[in-house]
C-alpha positions in Angstrom: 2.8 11.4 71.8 5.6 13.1 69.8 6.1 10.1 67.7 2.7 9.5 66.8 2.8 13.4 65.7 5.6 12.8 63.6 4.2 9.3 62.2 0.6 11.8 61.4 2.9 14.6 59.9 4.8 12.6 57.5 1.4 10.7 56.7 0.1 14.2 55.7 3.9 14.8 53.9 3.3 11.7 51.7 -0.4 12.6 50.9 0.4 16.0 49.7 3.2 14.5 47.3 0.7 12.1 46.0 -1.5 14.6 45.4 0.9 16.5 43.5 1.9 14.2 41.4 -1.7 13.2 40.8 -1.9 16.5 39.3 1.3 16.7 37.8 0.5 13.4 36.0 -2.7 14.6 34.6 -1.6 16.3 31.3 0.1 13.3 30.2 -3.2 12.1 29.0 -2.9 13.6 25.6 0.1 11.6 24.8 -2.5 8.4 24.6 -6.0 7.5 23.6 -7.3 6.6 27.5 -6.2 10.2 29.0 -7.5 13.6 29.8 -7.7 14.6 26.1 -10.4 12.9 24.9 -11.5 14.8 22.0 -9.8 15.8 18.5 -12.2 18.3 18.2 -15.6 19.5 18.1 -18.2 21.4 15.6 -20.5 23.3 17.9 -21.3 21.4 21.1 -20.9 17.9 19.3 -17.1 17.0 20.1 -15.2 14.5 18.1 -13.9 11.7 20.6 -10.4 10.1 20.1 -11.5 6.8 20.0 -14.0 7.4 17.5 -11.3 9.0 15.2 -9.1 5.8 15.7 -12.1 3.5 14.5 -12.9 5.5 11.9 -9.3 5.6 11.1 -8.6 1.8 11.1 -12.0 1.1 9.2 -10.6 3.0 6.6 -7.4 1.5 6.6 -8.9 -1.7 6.7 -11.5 -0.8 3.5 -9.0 0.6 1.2 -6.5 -2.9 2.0 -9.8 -4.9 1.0 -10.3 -2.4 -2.4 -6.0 -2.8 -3.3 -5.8 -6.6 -1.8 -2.6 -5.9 0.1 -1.9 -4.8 3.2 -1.3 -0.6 3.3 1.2 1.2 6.3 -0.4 3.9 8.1 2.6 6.1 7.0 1.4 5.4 3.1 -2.3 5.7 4.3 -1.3 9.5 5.7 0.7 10.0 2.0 -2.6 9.0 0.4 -5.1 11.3 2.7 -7.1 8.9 3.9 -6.7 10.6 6.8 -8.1 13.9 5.6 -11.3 12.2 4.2 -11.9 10.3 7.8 -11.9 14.1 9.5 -13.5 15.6 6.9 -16.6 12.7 7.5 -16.3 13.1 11.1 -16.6 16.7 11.0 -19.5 16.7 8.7 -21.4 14.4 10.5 -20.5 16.3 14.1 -21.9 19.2 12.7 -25.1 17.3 11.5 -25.3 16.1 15.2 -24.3 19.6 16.6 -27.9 20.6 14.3 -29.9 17.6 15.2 -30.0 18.8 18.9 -30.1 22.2 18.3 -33.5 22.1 16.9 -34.2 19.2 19.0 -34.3 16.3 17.1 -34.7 12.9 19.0 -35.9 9.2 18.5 -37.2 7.0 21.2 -36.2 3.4 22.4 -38.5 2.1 20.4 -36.3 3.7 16.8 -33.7 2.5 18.3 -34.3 -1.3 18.9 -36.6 -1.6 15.5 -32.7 -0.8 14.0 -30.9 -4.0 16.2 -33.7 -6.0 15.1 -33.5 -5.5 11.9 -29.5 -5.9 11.4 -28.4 -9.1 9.9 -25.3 -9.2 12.0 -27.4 -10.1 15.2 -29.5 -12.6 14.4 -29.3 -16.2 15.5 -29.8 -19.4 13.5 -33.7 -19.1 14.1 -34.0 -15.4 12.3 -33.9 -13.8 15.7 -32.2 -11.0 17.5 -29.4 -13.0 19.3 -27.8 -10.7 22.1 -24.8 -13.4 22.4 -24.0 -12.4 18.3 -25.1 -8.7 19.3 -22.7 -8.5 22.3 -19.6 -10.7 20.1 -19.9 -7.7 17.2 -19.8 -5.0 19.4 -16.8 -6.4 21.0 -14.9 -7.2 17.6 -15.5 -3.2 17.0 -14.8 -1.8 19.9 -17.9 -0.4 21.4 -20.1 -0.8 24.3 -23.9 -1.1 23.6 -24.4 2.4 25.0 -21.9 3.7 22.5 -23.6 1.9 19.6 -27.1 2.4 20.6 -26.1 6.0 21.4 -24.6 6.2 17.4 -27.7 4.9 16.4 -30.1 7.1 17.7 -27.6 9.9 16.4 -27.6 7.9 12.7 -31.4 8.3 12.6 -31.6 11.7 14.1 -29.4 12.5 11.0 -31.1 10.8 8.4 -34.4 12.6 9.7 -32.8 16.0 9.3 -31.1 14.5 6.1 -34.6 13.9 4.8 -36.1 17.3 5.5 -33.4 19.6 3.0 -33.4 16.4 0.7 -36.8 14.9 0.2 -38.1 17.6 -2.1 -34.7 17.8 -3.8 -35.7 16.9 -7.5 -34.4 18.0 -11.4 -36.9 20.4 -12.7 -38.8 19.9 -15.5 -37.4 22.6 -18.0 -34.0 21.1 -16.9 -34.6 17.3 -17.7 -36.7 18.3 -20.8 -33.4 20.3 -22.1 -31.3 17.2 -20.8 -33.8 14.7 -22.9 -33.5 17.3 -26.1 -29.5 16.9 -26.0 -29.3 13.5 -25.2 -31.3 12.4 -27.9 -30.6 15.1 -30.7 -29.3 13.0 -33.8 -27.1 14.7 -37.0 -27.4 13.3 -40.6 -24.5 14.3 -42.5 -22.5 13.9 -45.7 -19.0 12.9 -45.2 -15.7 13.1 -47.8 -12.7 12.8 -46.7 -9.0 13.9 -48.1 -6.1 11.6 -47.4 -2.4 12.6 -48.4 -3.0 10.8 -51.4 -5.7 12.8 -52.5 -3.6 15.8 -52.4 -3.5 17.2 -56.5 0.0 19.1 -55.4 3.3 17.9 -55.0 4.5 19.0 -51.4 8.2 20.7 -51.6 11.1 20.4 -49.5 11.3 22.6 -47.0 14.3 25.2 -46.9 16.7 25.9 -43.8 14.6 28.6 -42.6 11.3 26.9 -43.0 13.1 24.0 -41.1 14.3 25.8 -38.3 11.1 27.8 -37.8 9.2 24.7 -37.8 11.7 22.9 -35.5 12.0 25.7 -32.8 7.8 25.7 -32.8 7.9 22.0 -32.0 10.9 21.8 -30.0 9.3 19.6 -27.1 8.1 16.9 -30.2 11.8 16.3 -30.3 13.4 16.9 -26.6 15.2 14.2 -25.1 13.1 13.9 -21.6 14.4 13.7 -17.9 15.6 10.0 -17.7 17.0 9.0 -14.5 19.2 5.8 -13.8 18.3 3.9 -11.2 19.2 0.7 -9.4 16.6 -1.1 -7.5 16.0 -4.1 -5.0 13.1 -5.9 -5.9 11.0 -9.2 -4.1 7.4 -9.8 -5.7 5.2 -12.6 -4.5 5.8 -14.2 -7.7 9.6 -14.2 -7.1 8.7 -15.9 -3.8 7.1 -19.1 -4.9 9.5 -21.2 -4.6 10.1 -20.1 -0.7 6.9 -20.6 0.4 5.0 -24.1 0.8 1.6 -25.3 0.8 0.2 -28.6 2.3 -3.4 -30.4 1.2 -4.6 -29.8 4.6 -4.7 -26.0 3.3 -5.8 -26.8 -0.1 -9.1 -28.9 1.7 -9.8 -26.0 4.0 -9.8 -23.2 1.2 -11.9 -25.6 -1.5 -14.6 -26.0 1.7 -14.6 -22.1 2.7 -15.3 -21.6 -1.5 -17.6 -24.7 -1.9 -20.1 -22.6 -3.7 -17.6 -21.4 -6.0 -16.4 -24.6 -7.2 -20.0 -26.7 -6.4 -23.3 -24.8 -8.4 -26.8 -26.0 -8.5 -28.2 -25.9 -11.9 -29.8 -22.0 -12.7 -31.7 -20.3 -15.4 -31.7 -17.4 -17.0 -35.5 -15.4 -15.6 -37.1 -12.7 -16.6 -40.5 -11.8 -14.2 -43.0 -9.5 -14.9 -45.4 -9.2 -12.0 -49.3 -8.3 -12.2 -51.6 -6.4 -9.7 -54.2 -9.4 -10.1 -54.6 -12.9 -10.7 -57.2 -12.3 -13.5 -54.3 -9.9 -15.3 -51.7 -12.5 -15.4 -53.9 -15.3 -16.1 -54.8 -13.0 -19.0 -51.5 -12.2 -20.4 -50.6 -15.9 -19.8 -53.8 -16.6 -22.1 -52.7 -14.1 -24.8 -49.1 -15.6 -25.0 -50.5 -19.3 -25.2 -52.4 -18.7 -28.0 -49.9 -16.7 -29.6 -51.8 -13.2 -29.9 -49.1 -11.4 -28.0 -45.3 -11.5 -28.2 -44.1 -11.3 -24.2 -41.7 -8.4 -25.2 -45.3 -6.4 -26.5 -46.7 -7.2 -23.1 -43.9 -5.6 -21.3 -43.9 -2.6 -22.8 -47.4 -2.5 -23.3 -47.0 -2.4 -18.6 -44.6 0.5 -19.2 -41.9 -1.5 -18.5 -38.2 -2.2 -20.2 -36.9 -5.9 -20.5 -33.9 -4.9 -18.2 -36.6 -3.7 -15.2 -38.0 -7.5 -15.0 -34.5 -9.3 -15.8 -33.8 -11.5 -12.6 -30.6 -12.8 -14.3 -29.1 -16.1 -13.3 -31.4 -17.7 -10.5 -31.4 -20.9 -8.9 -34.8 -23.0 -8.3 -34.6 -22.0 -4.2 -34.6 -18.2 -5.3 -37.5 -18.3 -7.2 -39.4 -19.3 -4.0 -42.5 -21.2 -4.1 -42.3 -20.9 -8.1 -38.9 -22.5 -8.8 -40.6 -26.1 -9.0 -42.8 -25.3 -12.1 -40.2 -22.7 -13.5 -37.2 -25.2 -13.2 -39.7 -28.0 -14.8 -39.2 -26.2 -18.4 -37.1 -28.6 -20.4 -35.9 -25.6 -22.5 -36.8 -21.7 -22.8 -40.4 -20.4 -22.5 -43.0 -19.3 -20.4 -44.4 -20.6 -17.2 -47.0 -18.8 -14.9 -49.3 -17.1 -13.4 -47.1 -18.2 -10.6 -46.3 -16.9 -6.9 -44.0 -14.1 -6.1 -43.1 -11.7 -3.2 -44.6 -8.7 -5.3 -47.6 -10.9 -6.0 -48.7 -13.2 -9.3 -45.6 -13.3 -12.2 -45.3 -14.8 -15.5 -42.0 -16.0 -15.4 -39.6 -16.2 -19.1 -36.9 -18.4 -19.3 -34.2 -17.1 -22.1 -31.1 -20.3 -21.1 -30.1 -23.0 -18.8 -27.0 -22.9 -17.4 -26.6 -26.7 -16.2 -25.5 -27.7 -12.9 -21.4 -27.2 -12.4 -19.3 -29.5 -9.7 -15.2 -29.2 -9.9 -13.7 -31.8 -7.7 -10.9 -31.1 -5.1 -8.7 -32.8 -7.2 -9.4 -30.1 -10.5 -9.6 -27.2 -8.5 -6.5 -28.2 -5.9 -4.1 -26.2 -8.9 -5.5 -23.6 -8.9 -6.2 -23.2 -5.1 -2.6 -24.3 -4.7 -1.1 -20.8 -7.1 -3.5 -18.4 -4.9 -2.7 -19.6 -1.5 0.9 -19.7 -2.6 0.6 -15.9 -3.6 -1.4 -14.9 -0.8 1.8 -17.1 1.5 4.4 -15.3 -0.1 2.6 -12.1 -0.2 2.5 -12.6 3.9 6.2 -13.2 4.0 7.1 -10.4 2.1 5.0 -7.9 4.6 7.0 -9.8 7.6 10.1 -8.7 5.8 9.3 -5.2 5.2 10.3 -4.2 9.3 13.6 -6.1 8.3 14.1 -4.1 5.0 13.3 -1.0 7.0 15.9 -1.4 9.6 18.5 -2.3 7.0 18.4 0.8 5.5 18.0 2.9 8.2 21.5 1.2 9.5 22.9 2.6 6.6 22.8 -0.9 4.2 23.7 0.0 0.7 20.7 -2.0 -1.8 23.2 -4.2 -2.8 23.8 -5.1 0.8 20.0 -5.2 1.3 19.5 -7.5 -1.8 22.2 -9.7 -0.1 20.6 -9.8 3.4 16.6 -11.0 2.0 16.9 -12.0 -1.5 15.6 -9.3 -3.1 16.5 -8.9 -6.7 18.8 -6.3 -7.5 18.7 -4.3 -11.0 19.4 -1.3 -12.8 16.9 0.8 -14.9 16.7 4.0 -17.5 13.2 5.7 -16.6 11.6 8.6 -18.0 8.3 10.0 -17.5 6.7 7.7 -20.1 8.5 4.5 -19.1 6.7 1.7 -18.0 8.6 -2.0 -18.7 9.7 -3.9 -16.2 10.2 -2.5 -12.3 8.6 1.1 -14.0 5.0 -0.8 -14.2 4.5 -0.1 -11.1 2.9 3.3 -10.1 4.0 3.6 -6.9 7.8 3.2 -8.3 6.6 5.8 -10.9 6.0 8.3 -8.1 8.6 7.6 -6.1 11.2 7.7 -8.9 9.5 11.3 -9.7 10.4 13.1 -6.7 13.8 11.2 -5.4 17.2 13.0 -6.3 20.7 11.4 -6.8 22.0 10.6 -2.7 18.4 10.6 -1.4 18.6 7.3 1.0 16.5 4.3 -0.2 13.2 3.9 1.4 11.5 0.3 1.3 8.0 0.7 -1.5 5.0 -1.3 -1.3 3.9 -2.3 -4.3 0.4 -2.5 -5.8 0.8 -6.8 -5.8 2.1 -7.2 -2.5 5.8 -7.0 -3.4 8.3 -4.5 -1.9 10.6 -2.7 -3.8 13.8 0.2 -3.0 15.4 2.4 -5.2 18.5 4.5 -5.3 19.0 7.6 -8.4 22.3 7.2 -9.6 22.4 9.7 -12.4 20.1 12.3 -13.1 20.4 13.5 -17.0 18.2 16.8 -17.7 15.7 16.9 -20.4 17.8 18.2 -23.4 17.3 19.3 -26.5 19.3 17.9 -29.5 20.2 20.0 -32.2 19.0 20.1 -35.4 21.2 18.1 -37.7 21.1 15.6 -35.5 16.7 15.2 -35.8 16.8 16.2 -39.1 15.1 13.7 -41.0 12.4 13.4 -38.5 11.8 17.1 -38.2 12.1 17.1 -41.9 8.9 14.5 -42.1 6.8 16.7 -39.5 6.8 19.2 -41.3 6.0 17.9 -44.6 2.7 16.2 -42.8 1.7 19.3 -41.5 2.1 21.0 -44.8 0.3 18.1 -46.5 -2.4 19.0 -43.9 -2.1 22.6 -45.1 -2.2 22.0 -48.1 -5.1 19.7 -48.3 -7.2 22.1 -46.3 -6.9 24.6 -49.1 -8.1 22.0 -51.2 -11.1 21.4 -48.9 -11.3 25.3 -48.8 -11.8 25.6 -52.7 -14.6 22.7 -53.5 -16.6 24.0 -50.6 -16.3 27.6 -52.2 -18.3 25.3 -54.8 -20.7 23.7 -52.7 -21.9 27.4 -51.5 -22.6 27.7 -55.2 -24.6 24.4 -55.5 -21.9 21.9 -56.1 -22.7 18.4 -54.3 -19.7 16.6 -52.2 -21.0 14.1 -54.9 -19.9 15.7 -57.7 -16.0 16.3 -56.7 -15.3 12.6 -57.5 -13.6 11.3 -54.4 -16.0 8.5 -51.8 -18.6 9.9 -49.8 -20.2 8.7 -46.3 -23.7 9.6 -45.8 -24.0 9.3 -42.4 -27.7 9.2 -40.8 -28.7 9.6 -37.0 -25.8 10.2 -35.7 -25.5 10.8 -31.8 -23.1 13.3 -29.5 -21.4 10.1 -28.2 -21.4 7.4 -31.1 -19.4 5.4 -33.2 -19.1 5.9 -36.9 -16.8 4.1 -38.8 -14.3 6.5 -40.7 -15.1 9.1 -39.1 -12.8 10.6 -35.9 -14.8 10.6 -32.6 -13.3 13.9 -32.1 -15.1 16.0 -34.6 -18.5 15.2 -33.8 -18.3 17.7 -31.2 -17.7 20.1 -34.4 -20.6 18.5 -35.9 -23.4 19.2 -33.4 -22.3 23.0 -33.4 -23.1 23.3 -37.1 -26.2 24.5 -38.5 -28.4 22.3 -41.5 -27.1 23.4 -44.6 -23.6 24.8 -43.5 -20.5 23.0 -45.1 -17.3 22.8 -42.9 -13.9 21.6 -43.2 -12.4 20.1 -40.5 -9.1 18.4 -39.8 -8.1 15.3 -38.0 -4.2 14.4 -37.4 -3.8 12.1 -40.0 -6.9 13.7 -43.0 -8.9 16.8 -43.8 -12.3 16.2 -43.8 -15.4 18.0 -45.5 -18.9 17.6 -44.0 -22.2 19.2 -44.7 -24.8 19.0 -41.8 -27.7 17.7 -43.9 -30.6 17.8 -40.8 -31.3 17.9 -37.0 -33.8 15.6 -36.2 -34.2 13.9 -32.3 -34.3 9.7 -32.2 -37.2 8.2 -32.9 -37.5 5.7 -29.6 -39.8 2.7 -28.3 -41.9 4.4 -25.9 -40.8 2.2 -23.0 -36.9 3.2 -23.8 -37.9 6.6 -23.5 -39.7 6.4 -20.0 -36.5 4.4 -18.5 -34.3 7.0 -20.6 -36.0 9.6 -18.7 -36.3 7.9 -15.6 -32.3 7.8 -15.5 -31.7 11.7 -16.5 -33.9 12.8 -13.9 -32.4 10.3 -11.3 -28.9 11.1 -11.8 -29.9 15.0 -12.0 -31.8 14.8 -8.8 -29.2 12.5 -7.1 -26.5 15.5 -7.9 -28.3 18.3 -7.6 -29.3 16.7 -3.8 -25.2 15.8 -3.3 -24.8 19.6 -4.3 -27.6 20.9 -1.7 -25.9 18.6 0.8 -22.7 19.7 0.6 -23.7 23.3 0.7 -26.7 22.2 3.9 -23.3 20.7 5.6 -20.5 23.4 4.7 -23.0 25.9 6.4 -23.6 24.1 9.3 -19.4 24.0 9.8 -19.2 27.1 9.3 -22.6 28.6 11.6 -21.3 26.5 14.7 -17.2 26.8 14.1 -15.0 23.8 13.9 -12.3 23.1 16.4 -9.4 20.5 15.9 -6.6 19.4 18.6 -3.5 18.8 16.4 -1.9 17.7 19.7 -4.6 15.0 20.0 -5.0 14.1 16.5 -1.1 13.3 16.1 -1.6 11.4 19.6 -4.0 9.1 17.8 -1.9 8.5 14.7 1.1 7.7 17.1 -1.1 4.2 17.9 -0.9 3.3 14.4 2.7 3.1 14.0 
């Protein structure tokens, strides 16, 4: 009886510690992405979970590597904010969420599986929803179908509320009209320009004081800047050719993955232009065979631009049930009225571009070099770890240069430099903010190499004195007093134009320039005064000066461009889709930064730096 007591009291001992340390143990869940902490935050009632911060995080990660081509560390992911931008989303679309069920906005089952039907990803090889493929994608991502089918309901909940303070976001009229005025305002103008050899005075030498005074207000034209010497361990793929090896069985495999690169079906060069009848097209197609209409006239006479029916490069499959009659021109024309998806086409053909097929054996040099690179690219990332812990032992570069082959050199970098190891922006930047017995840290580089640097000398931008820039401070100032000087020139003759002298008359070549636009090209004459030009008023005579001339120019007219009726329409069509498309971003923007800031936004730094602890 007393030992069955004591056996139940120590079972009762040994539950209460378990139960303790149950509870004890229950804040270490923060430390990971399966424990108590769950969220990184919330806006309103919507948290933010952990794990959907992570695959945010590593889609990112994943998208910029595919935009650069080379793998990116989470450490130079952080450096570059993408980071920032995935909470910034997150939070915007949290508080989109937080709005969607505040003013109770749902979609049904029905929403919901209209959406998995419809995505590519999860069909089968008959066109249909496959729940094998369905199941496989959510795996490869992460998610259970609840999860997904729960984001999707929330996507569409969003886009519903989306639409509401979007749809009757557009650019109002007096807007795009002044838009349309600017855009196509044209300035005809009479042009004479002065050279340094149209000056009619001799340009003295300047004294010491006029020197000095000229050389102190351009000191930084003649500073010496910041130049830091550097030595630097270096591997680039290139460098690692010879290292890496690749077999045929490679070569095959990459020239069958690409097959439609190397192997291409003859294709044409299409242009459609689809009718709301069969009696229309047959019409046009009438009018075109007996050569009353050119097919250009036709288009425009629809309302349409050539570049709105330009299919571009098509094969016969892609032109559906008309490829067959298309594909049986022997040469450019016209073929039609034939079928489309948006109902009877003429169809133009402007080239053929005859069938192309580069053997294994012509392409295998070329697959060969970019599997090579992509190898040695894939050895240099395994080295980076080894690089790392070099350093961090303490491993001078020379020793690190030693140890994986890197390539050791030395260097003379300003802020302008950019030969050699300096051609690298990420080298830039990091040369920028090291200082002389900063320790080496290993740089990936922009083609997949690696790099690490080490300041050895830091010389200060410095200022030379005079004597020795004397004969270059001596020919600044002489251009800027030929500049001078010929702007008094200019000054005088058009003095005599405001009393009815003609640029004509002075003697020197003349440009009559007609039609010219805000953002145009005119030959001998600088891009960079036009803006001048389009402040001045018809009549008005200016001089104005470029760095190398002075230039004299009288604004003969205003006048707006005379365009083709269909050009206008698209013209128009643009402007008021790009102002509507920003002034929408704008509203958005504004719609979402109120939402954040009517329901309050709450991040866990704890948990946040939990999640970024996985990625390293």
């Amino acid at each position: 009886m007393a030992k069955g007591a004591r056996r139940k009291g120590a079972n009762i001992f040994v539950w209460i510690i378990l139960i303790l340390l149950i509870v004890g143990l229950a804040g270490f869940g923060t430390g990971g992405l399966g424990g108590q902490t769950r969220n990184i935050g919330s806006v309103g009632d919507r948290d933010i979970s952990v794990n959907e911060y992570a695959r945010a995080l590593q889609q990112e990660i994943r998208a910029f590597e595919a935009q650069v081509g080379q793998a990116v560390g989470f450490q130079q992911a952080l450096a570059l904010g993408v980071d920032r931008g995935v909470r910034e989303r997150l939070v915007t679309l949290a508080a989109l969420d937080n709005e969607t069920g505040r003013l109770g906005i749902s979609v049904g089952d029905g929403a919901v599986r209209d959406e998995l039907l419809g995505t590519p990803a999860f069909r089968g090889l008959d066109g249909g929803f496959d729940r094998s493929a369905y199941r496989f994608a959510l795996q490869q991502a992460g998610l259970s179908e609840t999860e997904f089918e729960e984001q999707i309901r929330r996507d569409i909940a969003r886009d519903i509320l989306q639409g509401a303070v979007l749809g009757s976001v557009s650019a109002p009229e007096a807007y795009t009209a002044l838009l349309m005025d600017y855009i196509t305002e044209r300035r005809s103008l009479v042009h004479l320009r002065l050279a340094p050899g149209d000056l009619e005075a001799d340009v003295p030498q300047p004294d010491d004081a006029a020197l000095a005074s000229y050389y102190e207000a351009n000191a930084s034209a003649y500073t010496r800047p910041e130049t830091r010497q550097i030595t630097y361990a270096l591997l680039t793929p290139e460098m690692m050719l010879d290292r890496v090896e690749v077999d045929e069985a490679m070569l095959r495999t990459a020239y069958e993955q690409r097959l439609s690169e190397f192997v291409q079906p003859e294709r044409r060069l299409v242009e459609r232009l689809v009718f709301g009848t069969e009696e229309e097209a047959a019409e046009a197609m009438s009018r075109l065979a007996a050569d009353e209409e050119q097919f250009d006239a036709i288009v425009e006479e629809r309302g349409l631009a050539l570049l709105d029916i330009d299919m571009g490069d098509v094969t016969e499959a892609e032109l559906g049930a008309a490829g067959a009659e298309v594909f049986a021109l022997d040469g450019p024309g016209v073929a039609g009225p034939l079928p489309s998806e948006f109902g009877p086409a003429i169809y133009r053909v402007n080239a053929i571009l005859s069938a192309q097929e580069i053997t294994f054996e012509e392409a295998q040099e070329i697959l060969r070099d970019e599997l090579a690179l992509d190898a040695a690219r894939r050895a240099i990332t395994a080295l980076v770890e080894d690089a790392d812990d070099l350093l961090a032992g303490g491993a001078t570069l020379e020793e690190l240069a030693e140890e994986t082959g890197m390539e050791l050199g030395q260097i003379a970098m300003t802020a302008e430099t950019t030969e050699g190891i300096a051609g690298y922006g990420t080298v830039r930047e990091a040369a920028r903010d090291m200082q002389p017995g900063d320790f080496p840290e290993v740089l990936v580089l922009e083609d997949g190499g690696i790099a690490a640097l080490r300041i050895d000398e830091l010389a200060p931008a410095t200022q030379p004195p005079l004597d020795e820039v004397r004969d270059q401070v001596v020919a600044g100032w002489q251009r800027q007093e030929t500049l001078r000087l010929l702007a008094e020139q200019a000054e005088t003759m058009r003095a005599a134009v405001a009393e009815g002298a003609t640029l004509q008359s002075f003697g020197y070549p003349v440009q009559i320039i007609e039609s010219a636009s805000r953002d145009g090209f005119i030959e001998g004459f600088p891009r960079s005064l036009l803006d001048d030009v389009f402040t001045m008023e018809p009549g008005e005579t200016r001089v104005l000066a470029s760095d190398e001339a002075v230039h004299l120019v009288r604004l003969e007219r205003v006048q707006q461009a005379v365009l083709a009726q269909a050009e206008l329409n698209g013209l128009r069509n643009a402007v008021v889709t790009e102002l509507s498309q920003g002034m929408a971003r704008d509203v958005f923007d504004l719609f979402a930064s109120a939402l954040i800031s009517e329901a309050g936004i709450r991040l866990n730094e704890t948990a946040i730096n939990a999640v970024h602890a996985q990625f390293r």
